[in-house]
Z-matrix of the N, CA and C atoms (Angstrom, degrees):
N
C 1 1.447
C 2 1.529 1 109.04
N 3 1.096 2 126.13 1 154.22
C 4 1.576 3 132.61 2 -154.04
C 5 1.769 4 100.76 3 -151.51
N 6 1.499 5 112.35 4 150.38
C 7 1.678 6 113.47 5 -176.31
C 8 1.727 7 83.96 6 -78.64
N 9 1.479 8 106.53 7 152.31
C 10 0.772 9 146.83 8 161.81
C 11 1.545 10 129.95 9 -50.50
N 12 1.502 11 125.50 10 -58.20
C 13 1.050 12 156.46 11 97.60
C 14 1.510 13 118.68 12 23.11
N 15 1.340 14 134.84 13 -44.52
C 16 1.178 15 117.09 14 -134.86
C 17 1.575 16 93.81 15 -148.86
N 18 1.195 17 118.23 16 115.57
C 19 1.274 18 138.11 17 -176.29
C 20 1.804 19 121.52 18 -47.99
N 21 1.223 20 142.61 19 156.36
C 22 1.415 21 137.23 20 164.38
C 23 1.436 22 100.62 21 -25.57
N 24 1.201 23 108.88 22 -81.71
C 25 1.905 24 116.89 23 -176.21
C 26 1.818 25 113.92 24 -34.54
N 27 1.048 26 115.45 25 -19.54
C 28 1.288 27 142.95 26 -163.85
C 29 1.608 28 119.33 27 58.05
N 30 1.458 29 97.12 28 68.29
C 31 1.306 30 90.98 29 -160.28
C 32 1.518 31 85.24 30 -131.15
N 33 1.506 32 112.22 31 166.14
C 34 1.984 33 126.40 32 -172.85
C 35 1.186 34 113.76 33 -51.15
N 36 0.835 35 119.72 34 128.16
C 37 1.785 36 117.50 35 169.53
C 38 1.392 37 108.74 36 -152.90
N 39 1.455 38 106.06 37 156.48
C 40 1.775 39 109.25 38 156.11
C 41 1.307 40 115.33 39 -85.07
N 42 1.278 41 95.12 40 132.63
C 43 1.332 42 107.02 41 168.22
C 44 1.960 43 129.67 42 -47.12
N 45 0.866 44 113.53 43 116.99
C 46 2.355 45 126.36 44 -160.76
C 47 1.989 46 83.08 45 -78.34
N 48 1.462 47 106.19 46 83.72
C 49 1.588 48 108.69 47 162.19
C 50 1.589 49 110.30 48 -75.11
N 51 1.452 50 110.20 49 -3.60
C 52 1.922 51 105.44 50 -163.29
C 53 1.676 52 100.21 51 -55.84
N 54 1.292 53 131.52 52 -30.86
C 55 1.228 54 146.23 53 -150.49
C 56 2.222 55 89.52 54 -88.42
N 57 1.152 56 118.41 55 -41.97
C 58 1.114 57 106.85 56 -162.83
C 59 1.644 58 102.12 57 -86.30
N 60 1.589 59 111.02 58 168.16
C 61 1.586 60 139.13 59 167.47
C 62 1.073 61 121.65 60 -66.57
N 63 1.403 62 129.90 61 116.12
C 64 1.357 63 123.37 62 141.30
C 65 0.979 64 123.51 63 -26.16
N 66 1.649 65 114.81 64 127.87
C 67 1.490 66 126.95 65 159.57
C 68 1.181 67 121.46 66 -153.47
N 69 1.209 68 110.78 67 160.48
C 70 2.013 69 107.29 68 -177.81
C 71 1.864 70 91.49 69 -79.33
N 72 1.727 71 89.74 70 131.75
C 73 1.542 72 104.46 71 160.24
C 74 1.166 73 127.35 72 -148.23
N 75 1.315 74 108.14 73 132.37
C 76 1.569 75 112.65 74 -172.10
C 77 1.616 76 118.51 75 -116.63
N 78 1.155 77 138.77 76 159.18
C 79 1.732 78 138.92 77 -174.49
C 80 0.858 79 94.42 78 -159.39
N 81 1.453 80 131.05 79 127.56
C 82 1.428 81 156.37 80 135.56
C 83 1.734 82 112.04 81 -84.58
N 84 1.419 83 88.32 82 123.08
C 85 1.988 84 95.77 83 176.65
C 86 1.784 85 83.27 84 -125.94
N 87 1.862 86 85.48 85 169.61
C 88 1.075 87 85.28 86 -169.39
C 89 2.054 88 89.95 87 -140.80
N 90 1.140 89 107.10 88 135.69
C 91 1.845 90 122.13 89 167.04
C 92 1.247 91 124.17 90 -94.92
N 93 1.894 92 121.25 91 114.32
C 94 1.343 93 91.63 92 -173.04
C 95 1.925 94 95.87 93 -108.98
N 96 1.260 95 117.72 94 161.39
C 97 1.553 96 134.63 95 161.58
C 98 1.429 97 128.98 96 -110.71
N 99 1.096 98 100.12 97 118.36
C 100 1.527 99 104.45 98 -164.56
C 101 1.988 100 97.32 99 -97.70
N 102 1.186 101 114.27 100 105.03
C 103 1.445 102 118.31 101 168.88
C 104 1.221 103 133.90 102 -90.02
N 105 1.377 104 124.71 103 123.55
C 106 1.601 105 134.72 104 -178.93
C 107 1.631 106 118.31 105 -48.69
N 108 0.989 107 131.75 106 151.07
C 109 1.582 108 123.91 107 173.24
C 110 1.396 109 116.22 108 -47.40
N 111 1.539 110 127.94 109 -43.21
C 112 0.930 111 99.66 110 156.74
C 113 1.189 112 166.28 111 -85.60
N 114 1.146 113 113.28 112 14.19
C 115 1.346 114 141.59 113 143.54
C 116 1.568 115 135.55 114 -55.95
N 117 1.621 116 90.46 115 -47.18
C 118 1.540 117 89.57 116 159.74
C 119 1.143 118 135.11 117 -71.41
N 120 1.075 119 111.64 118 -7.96
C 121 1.539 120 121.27 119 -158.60
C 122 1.383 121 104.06 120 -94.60
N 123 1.470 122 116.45 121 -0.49
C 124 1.867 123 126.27 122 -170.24
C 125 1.482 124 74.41 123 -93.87
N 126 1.049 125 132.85 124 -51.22
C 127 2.019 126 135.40 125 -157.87
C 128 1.521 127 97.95 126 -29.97
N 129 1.374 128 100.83 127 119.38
C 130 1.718 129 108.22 128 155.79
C 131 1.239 130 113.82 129 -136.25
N 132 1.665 131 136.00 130 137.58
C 133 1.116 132 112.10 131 125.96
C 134 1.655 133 84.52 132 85.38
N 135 1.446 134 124.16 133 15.64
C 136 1.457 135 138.35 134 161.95
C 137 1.622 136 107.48 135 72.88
N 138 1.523 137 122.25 136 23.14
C 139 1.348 138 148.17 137 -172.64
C 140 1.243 139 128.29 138 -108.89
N 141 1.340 140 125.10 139 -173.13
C 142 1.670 141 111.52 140 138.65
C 143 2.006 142 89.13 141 -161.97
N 144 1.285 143 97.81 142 113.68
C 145 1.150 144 100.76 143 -177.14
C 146 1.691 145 102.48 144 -91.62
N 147 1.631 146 108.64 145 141.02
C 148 1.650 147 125.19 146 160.51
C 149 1.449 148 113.44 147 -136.83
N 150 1.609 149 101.84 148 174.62
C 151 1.457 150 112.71 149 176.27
C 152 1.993 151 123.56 150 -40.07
N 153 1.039 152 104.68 151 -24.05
C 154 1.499 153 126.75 152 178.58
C 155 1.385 154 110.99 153 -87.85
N 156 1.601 155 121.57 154 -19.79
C 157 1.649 156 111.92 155 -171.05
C 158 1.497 157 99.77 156 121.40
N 159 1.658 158 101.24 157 -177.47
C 160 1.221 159 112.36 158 -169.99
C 161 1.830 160 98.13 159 -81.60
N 162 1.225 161 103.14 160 151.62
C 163 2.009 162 118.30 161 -173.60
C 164 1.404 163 101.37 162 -73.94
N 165 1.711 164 119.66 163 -52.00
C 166 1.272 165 95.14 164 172.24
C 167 1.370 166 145.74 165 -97.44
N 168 2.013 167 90.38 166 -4.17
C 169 1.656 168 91.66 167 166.87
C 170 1.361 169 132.94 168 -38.06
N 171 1.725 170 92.04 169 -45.32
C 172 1.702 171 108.36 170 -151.85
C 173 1.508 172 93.69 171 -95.82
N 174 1.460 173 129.52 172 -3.52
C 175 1.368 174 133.79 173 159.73
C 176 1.548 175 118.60 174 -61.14
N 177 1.255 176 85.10 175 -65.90
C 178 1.734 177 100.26 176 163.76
C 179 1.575 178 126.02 177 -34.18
N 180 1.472 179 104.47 178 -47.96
C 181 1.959 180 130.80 179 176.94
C 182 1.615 181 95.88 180 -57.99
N 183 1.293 182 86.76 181 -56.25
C 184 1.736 183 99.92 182 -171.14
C 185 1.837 184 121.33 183 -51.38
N 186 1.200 185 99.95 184 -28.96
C 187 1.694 186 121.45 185 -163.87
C 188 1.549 187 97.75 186 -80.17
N 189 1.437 188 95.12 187 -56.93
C 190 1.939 189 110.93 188 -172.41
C 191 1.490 190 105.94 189 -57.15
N 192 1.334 191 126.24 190 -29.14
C 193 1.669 192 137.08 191 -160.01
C 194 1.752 193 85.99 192 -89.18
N 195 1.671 194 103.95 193 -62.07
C 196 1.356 195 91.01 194 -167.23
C 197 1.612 196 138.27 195 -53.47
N 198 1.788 197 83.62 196 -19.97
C 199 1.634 198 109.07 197 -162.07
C 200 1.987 199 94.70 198 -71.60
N 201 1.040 200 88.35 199 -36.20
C 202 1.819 201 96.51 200 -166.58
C 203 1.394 202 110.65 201 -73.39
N 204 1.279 203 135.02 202 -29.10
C 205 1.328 204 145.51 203 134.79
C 206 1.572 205 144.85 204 -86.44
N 207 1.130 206 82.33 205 57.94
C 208 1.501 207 108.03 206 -169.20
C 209 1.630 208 108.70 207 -93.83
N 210 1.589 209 115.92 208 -11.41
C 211 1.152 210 116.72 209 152.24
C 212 1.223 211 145.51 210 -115.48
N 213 1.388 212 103.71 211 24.04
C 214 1.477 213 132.89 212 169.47
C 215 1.564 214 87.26 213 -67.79
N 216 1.841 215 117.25 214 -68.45
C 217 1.419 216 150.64 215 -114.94
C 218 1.689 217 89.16 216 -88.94
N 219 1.300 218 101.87 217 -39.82
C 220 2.058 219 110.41 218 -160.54
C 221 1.023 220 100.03 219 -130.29
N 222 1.741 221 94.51 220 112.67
C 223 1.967 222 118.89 221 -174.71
C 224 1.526 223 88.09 222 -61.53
N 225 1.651 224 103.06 223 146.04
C 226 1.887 225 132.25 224 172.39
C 227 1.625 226 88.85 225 76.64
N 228 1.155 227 138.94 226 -14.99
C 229 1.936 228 116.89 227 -162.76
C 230 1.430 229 93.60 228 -64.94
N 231 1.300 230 108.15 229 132.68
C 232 1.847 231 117.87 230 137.24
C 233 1.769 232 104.69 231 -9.95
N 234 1.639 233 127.50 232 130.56
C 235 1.516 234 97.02 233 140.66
C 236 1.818 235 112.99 234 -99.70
N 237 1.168 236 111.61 235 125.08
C 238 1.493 237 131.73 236 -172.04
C 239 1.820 238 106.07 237 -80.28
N 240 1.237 239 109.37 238 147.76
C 241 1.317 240 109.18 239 168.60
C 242 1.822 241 103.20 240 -123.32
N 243 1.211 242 91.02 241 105.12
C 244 1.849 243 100.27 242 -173.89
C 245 0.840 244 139.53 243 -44.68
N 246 1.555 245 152.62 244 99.81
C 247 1.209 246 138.45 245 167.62
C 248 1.084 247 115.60 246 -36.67
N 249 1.179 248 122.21 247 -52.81
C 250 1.867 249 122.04 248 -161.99
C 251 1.147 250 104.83 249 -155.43
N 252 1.574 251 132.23 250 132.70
C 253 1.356 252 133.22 251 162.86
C 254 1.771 253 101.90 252 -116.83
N 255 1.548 254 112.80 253 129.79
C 256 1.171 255 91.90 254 171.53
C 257 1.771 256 97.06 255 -131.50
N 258 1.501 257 110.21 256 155.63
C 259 1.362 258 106.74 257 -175.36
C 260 1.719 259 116.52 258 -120.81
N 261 0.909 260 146.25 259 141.49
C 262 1.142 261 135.53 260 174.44
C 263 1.296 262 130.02 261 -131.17
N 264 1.558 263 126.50 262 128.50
C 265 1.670 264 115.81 263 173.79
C 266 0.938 265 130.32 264 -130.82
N 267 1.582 266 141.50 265 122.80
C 268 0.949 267 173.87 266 -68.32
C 269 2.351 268 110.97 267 165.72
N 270 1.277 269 94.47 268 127.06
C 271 1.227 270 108.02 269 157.58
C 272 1.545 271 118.68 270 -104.85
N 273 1.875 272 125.85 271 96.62
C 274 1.356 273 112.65 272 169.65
C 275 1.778 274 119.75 273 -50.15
N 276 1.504 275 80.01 274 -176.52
C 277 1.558 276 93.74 275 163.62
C 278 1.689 277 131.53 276 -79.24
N 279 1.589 278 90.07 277 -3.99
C 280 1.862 279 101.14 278 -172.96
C 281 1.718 280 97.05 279 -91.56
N 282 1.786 281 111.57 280 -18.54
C 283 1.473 282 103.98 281 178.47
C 284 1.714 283 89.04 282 97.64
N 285 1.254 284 124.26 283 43.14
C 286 1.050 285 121.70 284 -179.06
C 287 1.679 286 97.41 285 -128.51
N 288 1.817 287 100.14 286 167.23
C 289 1.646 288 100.14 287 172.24
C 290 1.267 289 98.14 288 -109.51
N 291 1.366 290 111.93 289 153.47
C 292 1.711 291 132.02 290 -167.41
C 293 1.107 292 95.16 291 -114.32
N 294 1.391 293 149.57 292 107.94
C 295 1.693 294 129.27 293 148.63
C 296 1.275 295 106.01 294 -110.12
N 297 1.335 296 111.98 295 135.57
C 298 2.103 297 128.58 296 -167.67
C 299 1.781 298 68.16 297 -113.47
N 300 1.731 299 97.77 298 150.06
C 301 1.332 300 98.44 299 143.89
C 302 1.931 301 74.49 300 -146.99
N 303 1.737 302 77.30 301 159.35
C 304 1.573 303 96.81 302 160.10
C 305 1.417 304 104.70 303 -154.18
N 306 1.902 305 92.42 304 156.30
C 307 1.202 306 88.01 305 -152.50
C 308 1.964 307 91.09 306 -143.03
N 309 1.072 308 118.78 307 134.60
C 310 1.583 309 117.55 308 -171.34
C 311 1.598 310 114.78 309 -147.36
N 312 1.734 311 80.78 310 156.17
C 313 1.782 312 77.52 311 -170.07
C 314 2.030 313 98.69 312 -154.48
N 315 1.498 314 93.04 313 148.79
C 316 1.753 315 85.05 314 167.66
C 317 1.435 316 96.41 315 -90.11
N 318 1.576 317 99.43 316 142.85
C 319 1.641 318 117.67 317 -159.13
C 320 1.366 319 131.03 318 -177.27
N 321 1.406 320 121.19 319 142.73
C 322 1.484 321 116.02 320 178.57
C 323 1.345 322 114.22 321 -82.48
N 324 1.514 323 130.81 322 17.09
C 325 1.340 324 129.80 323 -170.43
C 326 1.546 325 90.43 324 -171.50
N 327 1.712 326 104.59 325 153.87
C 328 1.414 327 117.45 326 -146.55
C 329 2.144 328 87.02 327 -100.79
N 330 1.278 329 102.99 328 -165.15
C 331 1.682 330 107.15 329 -160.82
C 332 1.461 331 98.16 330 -139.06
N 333 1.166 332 120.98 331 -3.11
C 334 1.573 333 123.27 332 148.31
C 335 1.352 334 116.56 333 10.65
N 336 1.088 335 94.52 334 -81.63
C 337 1.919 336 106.72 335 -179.23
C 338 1.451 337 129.86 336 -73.22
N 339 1.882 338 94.38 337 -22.71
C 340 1.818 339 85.21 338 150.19
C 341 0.709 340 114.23 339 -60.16
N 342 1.392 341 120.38 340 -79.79
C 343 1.505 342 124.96 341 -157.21
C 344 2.040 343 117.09 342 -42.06
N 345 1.493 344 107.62 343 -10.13
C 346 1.256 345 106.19 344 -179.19
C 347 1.805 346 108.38 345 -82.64
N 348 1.656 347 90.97 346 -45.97
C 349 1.622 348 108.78 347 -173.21
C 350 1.208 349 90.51 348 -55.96
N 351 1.202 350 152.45 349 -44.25
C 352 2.056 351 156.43 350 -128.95
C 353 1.583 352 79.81 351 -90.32
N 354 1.263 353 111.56 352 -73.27
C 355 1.501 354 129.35 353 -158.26
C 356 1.569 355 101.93 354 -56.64
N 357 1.013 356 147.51 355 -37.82
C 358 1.519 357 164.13 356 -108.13
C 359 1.700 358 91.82 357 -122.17
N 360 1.409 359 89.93 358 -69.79
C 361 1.896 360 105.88 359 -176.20
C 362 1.386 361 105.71 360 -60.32
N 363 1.247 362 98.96 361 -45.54
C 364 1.602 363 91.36 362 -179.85
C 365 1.739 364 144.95 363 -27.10
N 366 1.919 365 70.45 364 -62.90
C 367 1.617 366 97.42 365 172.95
C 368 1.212 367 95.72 366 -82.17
N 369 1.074 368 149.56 367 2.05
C 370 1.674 369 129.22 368 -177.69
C 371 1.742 370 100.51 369 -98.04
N 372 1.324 371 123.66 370 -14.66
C 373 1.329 372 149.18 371 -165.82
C 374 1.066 373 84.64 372 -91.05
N 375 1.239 374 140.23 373 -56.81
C 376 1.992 375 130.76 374 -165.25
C 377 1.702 376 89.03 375 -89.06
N 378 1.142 377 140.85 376 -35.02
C 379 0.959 378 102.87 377 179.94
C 380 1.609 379 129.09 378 -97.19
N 381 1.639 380 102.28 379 16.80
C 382 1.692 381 106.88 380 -179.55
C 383 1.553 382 81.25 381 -98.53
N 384 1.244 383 146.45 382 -42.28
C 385 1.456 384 143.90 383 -168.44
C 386 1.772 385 105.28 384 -57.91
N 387 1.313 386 103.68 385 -50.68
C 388 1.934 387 108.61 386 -169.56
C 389 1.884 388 116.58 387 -78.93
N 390 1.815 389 97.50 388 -16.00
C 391 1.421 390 100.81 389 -161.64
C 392 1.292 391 117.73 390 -67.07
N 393 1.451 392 110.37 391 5.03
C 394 1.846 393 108.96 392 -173.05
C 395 1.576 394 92.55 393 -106.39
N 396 1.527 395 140.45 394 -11.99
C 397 1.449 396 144.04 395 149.25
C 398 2.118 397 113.43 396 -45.99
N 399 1.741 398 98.98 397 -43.93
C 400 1.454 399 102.15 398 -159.66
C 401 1.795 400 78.61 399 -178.99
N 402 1.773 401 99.46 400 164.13
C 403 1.050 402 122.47 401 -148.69
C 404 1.804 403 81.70 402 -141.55
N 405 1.249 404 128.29 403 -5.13
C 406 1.340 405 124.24 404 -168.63
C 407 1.279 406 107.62 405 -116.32
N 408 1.356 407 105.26 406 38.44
C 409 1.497 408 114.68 407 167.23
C 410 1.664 409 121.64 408 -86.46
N 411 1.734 410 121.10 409 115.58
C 412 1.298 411 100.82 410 -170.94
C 413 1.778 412 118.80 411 -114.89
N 414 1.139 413 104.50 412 127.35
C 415 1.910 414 99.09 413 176.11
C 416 1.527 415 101.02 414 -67.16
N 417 1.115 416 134.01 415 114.47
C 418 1.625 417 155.01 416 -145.90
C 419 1.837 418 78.38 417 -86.11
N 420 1.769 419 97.83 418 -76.56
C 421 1.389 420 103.32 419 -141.81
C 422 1.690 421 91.16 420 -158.90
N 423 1.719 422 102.33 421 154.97
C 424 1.412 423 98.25 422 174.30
C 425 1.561 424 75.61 423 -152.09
N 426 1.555 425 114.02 424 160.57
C 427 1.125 426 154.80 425 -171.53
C 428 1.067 427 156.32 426 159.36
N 429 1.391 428 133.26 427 174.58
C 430 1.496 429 134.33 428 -150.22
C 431 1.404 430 100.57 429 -95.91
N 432 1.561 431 117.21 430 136.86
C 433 1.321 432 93.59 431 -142.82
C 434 2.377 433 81.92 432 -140.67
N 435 1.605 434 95.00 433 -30.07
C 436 1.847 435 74.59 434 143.97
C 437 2.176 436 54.25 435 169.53
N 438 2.275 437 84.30 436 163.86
C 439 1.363 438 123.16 437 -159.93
C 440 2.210 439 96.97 438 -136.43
N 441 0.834 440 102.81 439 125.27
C 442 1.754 441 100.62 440 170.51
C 443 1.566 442 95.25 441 -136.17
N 444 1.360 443 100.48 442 144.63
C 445 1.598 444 126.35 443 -173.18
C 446 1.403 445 101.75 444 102.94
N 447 1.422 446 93.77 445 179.80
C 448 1.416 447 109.63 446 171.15
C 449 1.915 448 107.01 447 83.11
N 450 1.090 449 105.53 448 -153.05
C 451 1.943 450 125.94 449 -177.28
C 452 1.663 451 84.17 450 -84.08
N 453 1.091 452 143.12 451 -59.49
C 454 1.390 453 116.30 452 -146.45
C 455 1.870 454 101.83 453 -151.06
N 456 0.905 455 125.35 454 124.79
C 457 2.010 456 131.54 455 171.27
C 458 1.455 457 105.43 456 -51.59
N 459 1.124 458 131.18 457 164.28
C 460 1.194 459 129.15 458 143.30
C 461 1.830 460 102.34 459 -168.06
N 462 1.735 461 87.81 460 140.29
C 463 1.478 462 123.27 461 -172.85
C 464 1.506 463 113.45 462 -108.37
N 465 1.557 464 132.61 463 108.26
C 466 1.587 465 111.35 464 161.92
C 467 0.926 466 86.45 465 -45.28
N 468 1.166 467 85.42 466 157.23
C 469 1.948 468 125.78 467 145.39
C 470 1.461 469 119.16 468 -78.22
């Protein structure tokens, strides 16, 4: 197996999709945020409202913008024009924030890395919004969380 990326010489390149098929493809990743008490303690009403607006509306705004320029953002990406970005947030049961984004398109190359960039900004959006509450806000983890189209699907487990 060989990077993708990187030419015979082994040198940067974009990847030559002219050769591949259209297909519908979609990727959902997912960001988690782990928030301090005081932070939670702003939570209302499945929110956290401040002087700026609601935390995860404008997270959400933030995700869809990032997702759509995601190849401005990531040297060699495709730049894609999106079918659909969708974002979502969620408070678990650990007291954590959940944001899924997925993001799909008919296309000769898959959206993987939107859906990472969407998810990514997101949480970086709740935590540039909460950080004047606490500074002990942590982005846990973000990842690929399942991909359809393309050569091959893939589902976490």
């Amino acid at each position: 197996m060989t990077f993708s990326h990187l030419n015979e010489q082994d040198q940067a390149t974009m990847v030559d999709v002219s050769e591949k098929q259209v297909s519908q493809r979609t990727a959902t990743a997912r960001s988690i945020v782990s928030l301090p008490s005081e932070v939670l303690e702003q939570l209302s009403n499945g929110d956290i409202q401040t002087k700026k607006g609601s935390v995860f509306q404008i997270a959400i705004i933030a995700g869809i913008m990032a997702a759509k320029k995601t190849g401005d953002l990531i040297p060699l990406c495709h730049p894609l024009g999106l079918d659909n970005c969708q974002i979502n947030i969620l408070l678990n049961d650990n007291q954590e924030v959940v944001i899924d984004c997925t993001a799909s398109i008919t296309a000769k190359t898959g959206v993987e890395m939107e859906a990472l960039v969407g998810a990514s900004i997101a949480a970086l959006t709740v935590y540039d919004m909460c950080k004047a509450l606490s500074h002990d806000i942590v982005i846990k983890e973000t990842k690929l969380i399942e991909k359809t189209g393309g050569k091959r699907d893939f589902k976490r487990a």
